[in-house]
C-alpha positions in Angstrom: 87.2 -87.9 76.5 89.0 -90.4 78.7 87.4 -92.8 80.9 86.4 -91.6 83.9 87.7 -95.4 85.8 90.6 -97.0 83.8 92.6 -99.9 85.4 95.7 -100.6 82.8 97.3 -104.3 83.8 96.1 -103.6 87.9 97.8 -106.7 90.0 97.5 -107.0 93.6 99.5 -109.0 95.8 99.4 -109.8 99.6 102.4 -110.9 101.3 101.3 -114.1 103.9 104.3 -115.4 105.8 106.2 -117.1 102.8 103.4 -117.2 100.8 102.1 -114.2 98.1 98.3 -114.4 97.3 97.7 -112.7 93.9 93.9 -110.7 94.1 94.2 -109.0 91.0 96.2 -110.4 88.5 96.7 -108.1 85.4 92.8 -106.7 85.4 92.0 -104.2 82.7 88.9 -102.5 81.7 87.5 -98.9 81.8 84.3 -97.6 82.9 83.0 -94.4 81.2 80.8 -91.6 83.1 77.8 -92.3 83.4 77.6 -96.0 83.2 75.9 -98.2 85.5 78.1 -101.6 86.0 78.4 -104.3 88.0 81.5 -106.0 89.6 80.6 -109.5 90.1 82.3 -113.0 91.6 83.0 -115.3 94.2 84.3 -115.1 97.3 88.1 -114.9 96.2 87.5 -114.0 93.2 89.2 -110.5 93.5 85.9 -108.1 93.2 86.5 -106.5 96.9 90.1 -105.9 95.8 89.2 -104.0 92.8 86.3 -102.4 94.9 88.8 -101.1 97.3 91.1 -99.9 94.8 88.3 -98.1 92.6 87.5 -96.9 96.4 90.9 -95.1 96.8 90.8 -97.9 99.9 94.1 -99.7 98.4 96.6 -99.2 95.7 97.5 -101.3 93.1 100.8 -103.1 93.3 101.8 -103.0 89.6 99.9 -101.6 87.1 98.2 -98.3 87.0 94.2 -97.4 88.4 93.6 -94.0 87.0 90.4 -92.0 88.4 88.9 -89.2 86.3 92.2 -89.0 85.0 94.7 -89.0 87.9 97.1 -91.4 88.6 95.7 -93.1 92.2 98.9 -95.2 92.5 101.2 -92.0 92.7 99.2 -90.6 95.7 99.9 -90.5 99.2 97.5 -91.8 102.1 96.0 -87.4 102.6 96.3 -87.2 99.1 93.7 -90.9 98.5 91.9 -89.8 101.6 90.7 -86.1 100.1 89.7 -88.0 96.7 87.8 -90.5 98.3 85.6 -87.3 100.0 85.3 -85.4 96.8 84.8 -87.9 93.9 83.4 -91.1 95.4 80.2 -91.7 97.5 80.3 -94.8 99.3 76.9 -97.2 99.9 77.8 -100.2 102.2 75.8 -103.5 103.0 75.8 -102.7 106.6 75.1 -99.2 106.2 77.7 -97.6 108.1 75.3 -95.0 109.8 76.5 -93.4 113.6 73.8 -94.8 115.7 73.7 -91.4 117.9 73.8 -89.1 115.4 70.0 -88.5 113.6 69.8 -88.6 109.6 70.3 -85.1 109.1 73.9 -85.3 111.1 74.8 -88.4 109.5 74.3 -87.6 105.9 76.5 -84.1 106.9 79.1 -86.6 107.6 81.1 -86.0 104.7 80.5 -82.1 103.9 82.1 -81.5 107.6 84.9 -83.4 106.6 85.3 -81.7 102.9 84.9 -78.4 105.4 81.5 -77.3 104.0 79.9 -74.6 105.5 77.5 -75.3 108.5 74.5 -73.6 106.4 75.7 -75.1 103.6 75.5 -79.1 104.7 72.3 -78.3 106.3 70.8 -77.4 103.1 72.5 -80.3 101.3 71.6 -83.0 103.5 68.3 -81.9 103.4 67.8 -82.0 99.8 69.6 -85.9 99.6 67.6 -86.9 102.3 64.3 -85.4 100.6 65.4 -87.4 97.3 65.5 -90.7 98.6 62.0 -90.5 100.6 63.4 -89.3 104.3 62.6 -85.8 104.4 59.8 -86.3 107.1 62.6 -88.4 109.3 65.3 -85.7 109.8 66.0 -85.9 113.6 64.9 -89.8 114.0 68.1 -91.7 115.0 68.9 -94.7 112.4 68.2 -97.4 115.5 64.2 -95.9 114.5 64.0 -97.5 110.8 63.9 -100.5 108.8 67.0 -102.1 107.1 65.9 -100.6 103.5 65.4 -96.4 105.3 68.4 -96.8 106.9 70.5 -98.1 103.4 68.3 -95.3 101.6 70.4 -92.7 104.2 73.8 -94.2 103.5 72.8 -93.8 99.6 71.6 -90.2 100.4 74.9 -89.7 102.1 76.6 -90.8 99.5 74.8 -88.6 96.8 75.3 -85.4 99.0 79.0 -85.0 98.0 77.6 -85.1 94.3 80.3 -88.0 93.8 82.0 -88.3 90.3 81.6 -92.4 91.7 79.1 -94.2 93.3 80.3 -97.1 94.4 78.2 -99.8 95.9 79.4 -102.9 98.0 76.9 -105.6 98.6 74.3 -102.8 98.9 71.1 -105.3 99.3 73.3 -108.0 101.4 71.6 -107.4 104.9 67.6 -106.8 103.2 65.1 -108.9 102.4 64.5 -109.3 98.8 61.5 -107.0 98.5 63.6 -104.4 100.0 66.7 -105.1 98.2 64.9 -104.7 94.9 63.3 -101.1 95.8 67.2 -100.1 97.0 68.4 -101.7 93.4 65.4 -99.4 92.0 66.8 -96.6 92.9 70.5 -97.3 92.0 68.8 -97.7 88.6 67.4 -94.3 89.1 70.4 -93.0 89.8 72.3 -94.1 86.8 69.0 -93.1 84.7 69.6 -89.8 86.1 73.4 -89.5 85.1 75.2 -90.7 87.6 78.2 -93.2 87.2 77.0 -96.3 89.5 79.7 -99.4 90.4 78.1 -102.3 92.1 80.1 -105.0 94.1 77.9 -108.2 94.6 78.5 -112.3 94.2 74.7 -112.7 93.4 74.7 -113.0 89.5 70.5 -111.8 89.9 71.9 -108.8 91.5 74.5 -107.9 88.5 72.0 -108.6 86.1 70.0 -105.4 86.7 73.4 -103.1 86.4 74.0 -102.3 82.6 77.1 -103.6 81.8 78.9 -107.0 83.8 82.3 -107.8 84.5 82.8 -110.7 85.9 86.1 -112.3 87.9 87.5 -115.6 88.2 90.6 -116.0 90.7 91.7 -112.6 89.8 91.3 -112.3 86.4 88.3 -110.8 84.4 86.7 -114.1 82.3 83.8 -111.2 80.8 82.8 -108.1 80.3 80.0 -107.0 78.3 76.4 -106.2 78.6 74.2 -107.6 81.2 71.3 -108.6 79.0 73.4 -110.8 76.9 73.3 -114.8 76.7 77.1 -115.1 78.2 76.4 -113.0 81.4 74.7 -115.4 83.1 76.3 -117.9 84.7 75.3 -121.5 83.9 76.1 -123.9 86.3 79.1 -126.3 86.2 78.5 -129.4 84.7 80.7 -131.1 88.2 78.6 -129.0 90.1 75.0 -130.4 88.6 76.6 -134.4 89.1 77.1 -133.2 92.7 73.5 -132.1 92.4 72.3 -135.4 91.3 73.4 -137.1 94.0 72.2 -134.8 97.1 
């Protein structure tokens, strides 16, 4: 069965003035259905690039992204735009919710727009809501919760598609860490419960809890393997511990 990610040789480039900046420079791995794994790096390092490419955001510039076996780099922008609402669910650090709309409305968001019938996203919204601890808040307005209710309603909206992806981008960035670990709880959850789970994040404590790592460096993968194992964690640099010394 083939992968249900699969990025063959990806490169990205963006063209500044005179200058090209290379994101993504010849990335390669594949990440099977089902699996819960983490994208993890610096600032520059070229995980958002790969997050918006996995996210039907972007398109590689050389190379070939294939998602559940299509080719994403052959689409056009309606073409990306009706994948992204039928095989990816989408949990963002700032939550993305429509402050005027209540839960109910915003979880809906994306059945209206895949043209689900009005019964039909009702019941459906209602269920994902239920499953992440909201069914009691249905017509409260996101403004009325805490940080970690309102991430858990942009993780029920992106359940409520029933996603072939989830794909999440810094999804405990704005919590504390008490809350950020019950949201990485039920990510866990959710991959324990079959679903395929990417997480974006630079915190290496973060990445650790996903299944499987793979890590960038400057736009090229430097590992990929379990998250439990010696070489996933990042030690720091010995220039970086002389700094250290002398703070």
């Amino acid at each position: 069965m083939a992968a249900l990610v699969t990025f063959q040789d990806v490169c990205k480039y963006y063209h500044m003035g005179d200058s090209t900046v290379v994101a993504a420079d010849h990335i390669s791995f594949e990440i099977e259905r089902g699996e819960f794994t983490a994208i993890v790096g610096s600032s520059g390092s070229g995980k958002s690039t790969c997050m918006n490419i996995i996210g039907c955001l972007d398109v590689p510039s050389e190379g070939t992204y294939f998602l559940s076996g299509q080719d994403v780099g052959q689409m056009n922008k309606n073409q990306l735009a009706e994948v992204r609402n039928e095989m990816l669910g989408f949990i963002f650090q700032q939550y993305n919710l429509l402050p005027k709309l209540n839960l109910l409305e915003n979880v809906e968001i994306p059945l209206m727009y895949a043209g689900v019938p009005r019964g039909e996203r009702r019941e459906r919204a209602l269920a994902a809501l239920e499953q992440v601890g909201l069914g009691d808040k249905l017509r409260h307005k996101p403004m009325e919760l805490s940080g970690g209710q309102q991430q858990r309603v942009s993780i029920a909206r992106a359940l409520v598609g029933k996603p072939a992806v989830i794909l999440a981008d810094e999804p405990t960035g704005a919590l504390d860490s008490r809350t950020g670990r019950e949201v990485l709880s039920m990510l866990q959850d959710l991959h324990s419960s079959g679903h395929t789970v990417v997480l974006i994040t630079h915190d290496n404590s973060i990445a650790v809890q996903a299944q499987r790592i793979i890590r960038l460096e400057d736009g090229h993968v430097v590992y990929d393997g379990p998250a439990d194992a010696p070489e996933a964690v990042v030690t720091p640099r010995a220039a970086d511990m002389r700094g250290r010394e002398h703070t």
